[in-house]
N, C-alpha and C positions, 0 to 999 in steps of 0.2 A: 568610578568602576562600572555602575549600571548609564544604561540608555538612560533619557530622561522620562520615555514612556514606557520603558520596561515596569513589569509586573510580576509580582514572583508567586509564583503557582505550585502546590505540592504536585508532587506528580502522581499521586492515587485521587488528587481532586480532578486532576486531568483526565484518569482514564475514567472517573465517574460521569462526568461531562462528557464524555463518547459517549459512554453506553446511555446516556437520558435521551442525547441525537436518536439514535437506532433504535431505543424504544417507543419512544413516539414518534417515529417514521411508523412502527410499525401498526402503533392505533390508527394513524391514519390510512396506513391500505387497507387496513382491516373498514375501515368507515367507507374508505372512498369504495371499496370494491363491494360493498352493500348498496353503493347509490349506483355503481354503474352495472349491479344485475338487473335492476330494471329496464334501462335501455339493452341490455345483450340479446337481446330476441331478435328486436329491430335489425340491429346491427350484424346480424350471422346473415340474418335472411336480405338484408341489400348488399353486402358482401358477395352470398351466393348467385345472384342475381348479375353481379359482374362478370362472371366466369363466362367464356364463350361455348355453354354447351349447346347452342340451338334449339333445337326438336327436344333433344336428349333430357333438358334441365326438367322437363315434365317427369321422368325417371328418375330424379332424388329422390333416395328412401335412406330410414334410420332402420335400421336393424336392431337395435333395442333400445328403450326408451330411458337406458339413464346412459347413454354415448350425449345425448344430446343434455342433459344434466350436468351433466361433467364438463362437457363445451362449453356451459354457460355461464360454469363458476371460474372456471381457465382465463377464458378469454376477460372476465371480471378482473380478477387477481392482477391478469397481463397491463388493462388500461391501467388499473389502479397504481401498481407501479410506478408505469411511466407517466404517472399523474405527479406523485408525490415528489418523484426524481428531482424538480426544479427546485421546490422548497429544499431537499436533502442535498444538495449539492450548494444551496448559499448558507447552507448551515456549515457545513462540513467547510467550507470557504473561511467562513468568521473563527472557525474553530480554531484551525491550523495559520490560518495568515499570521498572525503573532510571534508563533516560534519560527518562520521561513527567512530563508535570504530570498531577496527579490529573484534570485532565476528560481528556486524553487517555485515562490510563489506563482511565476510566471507557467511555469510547467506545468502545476497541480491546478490552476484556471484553467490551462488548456485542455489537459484532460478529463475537468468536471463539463468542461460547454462540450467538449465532443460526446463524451459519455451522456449528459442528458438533452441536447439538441440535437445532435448527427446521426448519432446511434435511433432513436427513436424516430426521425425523420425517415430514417432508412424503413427503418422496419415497417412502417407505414406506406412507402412507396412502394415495398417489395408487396404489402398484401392486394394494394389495388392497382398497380401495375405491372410488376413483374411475375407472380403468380397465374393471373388470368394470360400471360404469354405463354410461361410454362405448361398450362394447362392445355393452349390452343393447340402447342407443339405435341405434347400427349397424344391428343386426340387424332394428329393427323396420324403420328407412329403407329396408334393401334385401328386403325380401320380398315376390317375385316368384312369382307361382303358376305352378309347373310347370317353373323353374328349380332343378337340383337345385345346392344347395352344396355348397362345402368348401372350408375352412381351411389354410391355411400359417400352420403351428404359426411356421416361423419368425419372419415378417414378423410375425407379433403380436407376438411378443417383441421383436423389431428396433424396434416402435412402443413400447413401452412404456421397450425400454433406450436409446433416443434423448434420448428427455426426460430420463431420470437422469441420461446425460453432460451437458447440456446445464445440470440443475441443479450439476453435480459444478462444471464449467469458470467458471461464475459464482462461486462458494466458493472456490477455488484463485485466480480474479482477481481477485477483492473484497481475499483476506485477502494477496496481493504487493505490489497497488498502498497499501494502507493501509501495511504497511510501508515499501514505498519514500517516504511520506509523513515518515511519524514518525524517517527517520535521515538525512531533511532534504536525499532526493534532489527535490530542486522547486524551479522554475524560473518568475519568472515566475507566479507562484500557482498551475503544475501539474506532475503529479510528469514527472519526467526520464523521459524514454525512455517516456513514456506513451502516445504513437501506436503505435512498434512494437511494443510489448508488447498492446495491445490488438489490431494488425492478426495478429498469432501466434496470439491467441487464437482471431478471427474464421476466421482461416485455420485453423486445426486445426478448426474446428468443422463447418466447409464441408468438409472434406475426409474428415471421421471418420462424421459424422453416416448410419444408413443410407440405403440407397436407396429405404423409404418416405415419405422426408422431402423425396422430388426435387422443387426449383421454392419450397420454403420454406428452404432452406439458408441462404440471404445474407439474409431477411430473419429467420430463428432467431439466426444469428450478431451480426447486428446488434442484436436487441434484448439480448442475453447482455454484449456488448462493452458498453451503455447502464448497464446496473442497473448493473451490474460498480463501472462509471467514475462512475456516480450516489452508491452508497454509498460507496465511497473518498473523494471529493472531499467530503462531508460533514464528515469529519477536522476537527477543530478547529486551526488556522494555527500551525505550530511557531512558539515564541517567536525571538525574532534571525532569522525566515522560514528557517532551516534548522540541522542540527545537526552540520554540520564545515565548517570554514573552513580554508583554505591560508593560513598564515603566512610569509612569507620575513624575514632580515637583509637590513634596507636599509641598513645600512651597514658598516663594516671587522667585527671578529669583537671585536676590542680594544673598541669602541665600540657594539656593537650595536644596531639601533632596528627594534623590532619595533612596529609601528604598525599599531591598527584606526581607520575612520571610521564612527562611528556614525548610519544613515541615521536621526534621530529626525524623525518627523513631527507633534510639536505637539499630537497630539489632532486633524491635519488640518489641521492653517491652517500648516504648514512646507512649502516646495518640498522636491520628492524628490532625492535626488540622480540626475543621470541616466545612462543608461545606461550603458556602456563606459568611463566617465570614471574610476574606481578604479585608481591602478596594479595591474600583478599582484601577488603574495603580500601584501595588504593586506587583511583582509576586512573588508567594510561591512555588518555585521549591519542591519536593520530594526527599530524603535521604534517603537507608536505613539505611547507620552507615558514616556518612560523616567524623568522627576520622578515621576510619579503611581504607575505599573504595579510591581510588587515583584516579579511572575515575572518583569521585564525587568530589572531591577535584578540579579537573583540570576544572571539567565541572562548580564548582564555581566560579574558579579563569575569565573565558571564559567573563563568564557573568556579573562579575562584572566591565569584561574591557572593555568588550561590549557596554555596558549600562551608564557605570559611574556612580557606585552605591555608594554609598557613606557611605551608612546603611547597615549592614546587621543582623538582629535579628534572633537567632536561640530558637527554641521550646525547645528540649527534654532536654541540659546542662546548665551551664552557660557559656558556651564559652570553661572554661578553657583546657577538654581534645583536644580540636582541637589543629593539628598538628602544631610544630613551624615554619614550613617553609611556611603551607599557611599562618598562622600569619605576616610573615614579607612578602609576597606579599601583602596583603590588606593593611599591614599598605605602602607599598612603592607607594601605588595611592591614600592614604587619607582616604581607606575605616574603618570606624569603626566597630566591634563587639562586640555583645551583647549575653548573654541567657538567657531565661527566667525560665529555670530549670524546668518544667513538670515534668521529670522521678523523683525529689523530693516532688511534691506536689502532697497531698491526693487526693485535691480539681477538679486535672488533668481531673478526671473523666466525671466533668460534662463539655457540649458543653458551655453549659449559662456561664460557670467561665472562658472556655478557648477562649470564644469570648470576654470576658469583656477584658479580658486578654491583647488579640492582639490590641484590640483598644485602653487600657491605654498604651500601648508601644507605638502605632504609634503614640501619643500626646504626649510623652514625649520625644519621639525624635525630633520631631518637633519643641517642644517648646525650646528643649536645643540647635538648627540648630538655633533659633531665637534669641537669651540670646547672 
């Protein structure tokens, strides 16, 4: 029934093993961005020294003396970040590879190397080469003859570390909601809590972003909250459409029946099962052709050994096309199968028959666990 390296994990050890990842990412920015305000002096002032002001660069000035404070613990925080990024992405790698089918795994590589290679690369070409263009071109738009200039050192900076948070906040949402994908928080074909967690981000960004940025806020936020939700949702669809189910005893403790219904849909030609129709602690994994698909197959086998399931009822056949070798694994734990044949009846149609449906099957399984 299991892999031969399968391991079996509660899943509140699970999400305790996230949160230790994220907290100790979090000592360590906290650390590294204490070791990189000592270099931030250095580093503002050869930065600013790229810029093409000419003459002009003589006319940097700070207008109050904690812009440049605040610049130094920013720009801190920023390296520190994209410091710890490589370490949190082979953590988060070893985390999740275990519970992945190879394209997942495939997927979620790709978008930890882009998110802490590409991503950061970028934003590091964009400070020392494409800024000092942006700038050049500034310069030519505003030259006015017989207006004398000068520079706030800060607000350039303020412009330049706006867009790194901005890229930072997209790589930190990209690489949460992809998790919360892959450990099967999704609902409905999207992840749980997916509005809030995006309105948090949108709001942090509106609220952090400087005040060079006044009047582009909500639409900077908005486009961040887009990609963010664009790449995550690319995730290729967890097999059983998620990865923990709530199991309850539906009946005495002497007799127990722990029962799943398998939503299988045919390859498409099987009615769904509908919505709220599942007792509670029964779960109704999703199939799309559970004869045909072998990750579905295995992902059944997973969970029935998981769980200790003892029932399994499936919608769309009666059982009989499922394969004979998961056959002889349920039967080698006790588990029984059932179908209730849908893809033959007219009646399929309506939600009202196919709820009466499920409910006359969990009774009678029950009652024959009792018999």
């Amino acid at each position: 029934m299991e892999h031969p390296r399968a391991l079996r994990t509660d899943f509140s050890h699970h999400i305790i093993e996230l949160y230790s990842i994220f907290r100790q990412s979090i000592f360590l920015i906290i650390a590294a961005s204490l070791l990189w305000a000592y270099a931030s002096d250095s580093l503002i002032t050869s930065w600013l020294d790229t810029l093409p002001l000419g003459n002009s660069s003589l006319d940097l000035t700070i207008y109050s003396p904690f812009d440049w404070l605040e610049i130094k613990w920013a720009i801190s925080i920023l390296l520190s970040i994209l410091t710890v990024m490589p370490l949190l992405s082979i953590r988060l790698q070893r985390f999740a590879s275990p519970g992945m089918l190879p394209s997942e795994r495939t997927w979620f590589s790709i978008v930890l190397g882009f998110c802490t290679f590409v991503l950061p690369l970028f934003t590091i070409m964009l400070w020392w080469i494409g800024f000092p263009v942006i700038i050049e071109a500034a310069l030519a738009a505003d030259d006015l003859e017989g207006v004398g200039i000068r520079y706030d050192a800060a607000s350039i900076f303020s412009l330049a570390l706006g867009v790194s948070w901005i890229i930072v906040w997209i790589i930190l949402a990209t690489v949460t909601l992809s998790l919360a994908r892959l450990l099967g928080m999704v609902e409905d074909g999207r992840t749980r809590l997916r509005n809030r967690f995006l309105a948090i981000i949108g709001g942090v960004l509106i609220l952090t972003l400087p005040s060079e940025f006044e009047g582009l806020r909500i639409i900077l936020a908005l486009c961040a909250m887009t990609i963010a939700d664009r790449i995550s949702s690319s995730l290729p669809p967890a097999v059983l459409g998620r990865r923990h189910f709530e199991v309850q005893n539906l009946a005495s403790d002497n007799n127990p029946v722990r029962l799943a219904i398998i939503d299988c849909g045919c390859e498409g030609v099987c009615p769904r099962v509908p919505s709220g129709s599942v007792p509670l602690g029964v779960p109704s994994p999703n199939c799309e052709a559970l004869c045909l698909n072998h990750h579905e197959q295995g992902a059944i086998a997973d969970l029935v050994s998981l769980h200790s399931i003892n029932n399994l009822i499936i919608t769309g056949c009666d059982s009989e096309p499922i394969p004979s070798q998961l056959k002889r694994s349920l039967d080698s734990v006790g588990c029984k199968l059932n179908g209730l044949g849908w893809l033959d009846e007219p009646q399929a149609e309506s939600d009202e028959w196919k709820t009466s449906s499920l409910y006359d099957s969990t009774q009678i399984t029950i009652e024959n666990a009792l018999d």
